[in-house]
N, C-alpha and C positions, 0 to 999 in steps of 0.2 A: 544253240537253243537258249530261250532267255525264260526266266521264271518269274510268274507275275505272284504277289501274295496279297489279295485283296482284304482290308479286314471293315468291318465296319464301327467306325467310333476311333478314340484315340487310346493310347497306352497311357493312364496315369501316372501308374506308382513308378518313381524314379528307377526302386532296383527291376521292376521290367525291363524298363528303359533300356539301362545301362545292358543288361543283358541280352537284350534282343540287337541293341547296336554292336556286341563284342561277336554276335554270330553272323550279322548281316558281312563285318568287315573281315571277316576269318570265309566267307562263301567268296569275296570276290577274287578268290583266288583258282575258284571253280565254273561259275559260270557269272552271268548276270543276272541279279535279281533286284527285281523293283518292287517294293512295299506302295502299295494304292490307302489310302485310307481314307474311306467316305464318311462324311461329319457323321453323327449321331444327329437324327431327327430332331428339330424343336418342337415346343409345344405337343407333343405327344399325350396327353391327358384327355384329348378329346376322340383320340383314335383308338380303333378297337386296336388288336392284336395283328388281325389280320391286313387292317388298312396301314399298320406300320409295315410288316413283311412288302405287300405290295410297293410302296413308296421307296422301302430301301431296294427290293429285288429293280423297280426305275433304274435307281445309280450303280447299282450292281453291272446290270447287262450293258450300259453306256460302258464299262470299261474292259468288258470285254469282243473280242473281234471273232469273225464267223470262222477265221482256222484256228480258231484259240483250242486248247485240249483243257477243261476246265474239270479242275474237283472238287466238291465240297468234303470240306473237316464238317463228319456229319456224325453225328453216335450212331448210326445206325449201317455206317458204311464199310468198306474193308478192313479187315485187322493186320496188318503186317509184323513180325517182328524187326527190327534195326536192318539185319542185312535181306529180307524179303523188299523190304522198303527201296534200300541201296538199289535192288535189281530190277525192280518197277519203275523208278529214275532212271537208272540205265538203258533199258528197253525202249524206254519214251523216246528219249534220246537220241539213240539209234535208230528207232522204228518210223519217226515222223520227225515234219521239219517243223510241224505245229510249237507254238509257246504253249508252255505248261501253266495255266491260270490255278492257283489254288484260291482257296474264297472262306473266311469266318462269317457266317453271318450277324445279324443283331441278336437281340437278348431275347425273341422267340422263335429263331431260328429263322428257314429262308421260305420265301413265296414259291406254291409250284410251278412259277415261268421259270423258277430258278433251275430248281430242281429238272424239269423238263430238256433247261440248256446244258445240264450238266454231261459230262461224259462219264464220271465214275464219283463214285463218296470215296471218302477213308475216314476213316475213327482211330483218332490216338488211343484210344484207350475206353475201357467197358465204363469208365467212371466220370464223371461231370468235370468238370473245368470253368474256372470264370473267362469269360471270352478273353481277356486281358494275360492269363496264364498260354492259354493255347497257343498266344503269339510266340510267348518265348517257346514253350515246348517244339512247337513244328520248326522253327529255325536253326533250333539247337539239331533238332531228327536230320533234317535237311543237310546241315554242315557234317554228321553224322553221315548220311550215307556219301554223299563225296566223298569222305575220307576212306569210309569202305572198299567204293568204286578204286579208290588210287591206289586202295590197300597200303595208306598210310595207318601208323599205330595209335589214331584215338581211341576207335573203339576195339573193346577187348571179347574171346570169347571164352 
C-alpha cells in the first residue's frame, strides 16, 4: 500500500522542514509515501473564498485516482487517539489494495467536490493548527502508528 500526503502550499519555516523530512525518512522504512504539494494560488485578491476552494479542489482531484482511499485532515472529522490511529492504518491496509490519499487543504479549507470525493475526515486535534504545523504533526502521527503496528518502543503507554 502506498500513502499519498497531499498538502496545498509549501512548508516555509526551516524547523518544519527539517522535521517533517526527519519523519518522511524514519516512514520509509514502513511503507511508501509520497508528499504532493500543489502551489499556493497567485493573485488570489480578486477571488472570493469560495472561488479559491474551487480552483485548489481542480489540483486537488487531478492528483487523485478513482481507487484512491482519500481523507481529509478536517476539524470536523474523526478523533483517534495514537494507537486507535495505528489500527485504522492497519485495517486500511489489510482491508483494501486502494492507496491511502490524505489531503491538507488551503487556508479556507476544501471545496465540496472535495469533500464529496472524500471517503472519511480525521481531526488531529479539537484545536486549530497552521496548515504548515499539521504537516509535521500528521507525519510524525503516521511514523507513530507504524511503530505501534510493529510494536516497536516509540510510542509509550
Amino acid at each position: 500500500m502506498k500513502i499519498t500526503f497531499i498538502t496545498v502550499g509549501k512548508t516555509e519555516d526551516a524547523y518544519l522542514k527539517d522535521g517533517i523530512e526527519k519523519y518522511v525518512k524514519r516512514l520509509k522504512h514502513y511503507t511508501r509515501l509520497e508528499m504532493a504539494e500543489i502551489p499556493e494560488l497567485k493573485n488570489t485578491k480578486a477571488l472570493t473564498e469560495d472561488q479559491q476552494k474551487t480552483k485548489e479542489a481542480e489540483l486537488i482531484l487531478k492528483k487523485i485516482n478513482p481507487q484512491d482511499h482519500v481523507i481529509l485532515l478536517d476539524e470536523n472529522g474523526m478523533e483517534f487517539t495514537s494507537v486507535q490511529f495505528a489500527n485504522y492504518i492497519s485495517k486500511r491496509s489489510v482491508s483494501s489494495s486502494a492507496n491511502l490519499v490524505f489531503i491538507v487543504g488551503g487556508p479556507y479549507g476544501f471545496d465540496q467536490s472535495v469533500y464529496q470525493r472524500a471517503n472519511d475526515k480525521l481531526s488531529l486535534s479539537r484545536m486549530t493548527f497552521s496548515h504548515q504545523m499539521v504537516r509535521l504533526f500528521f507525519v510524525e502521527q503516521l511514523y507513530r502508528a507504524y511503530s505501534i503496528i510493529k510494536g516497536e518502543p516509540y510510542h509509550h503507554q
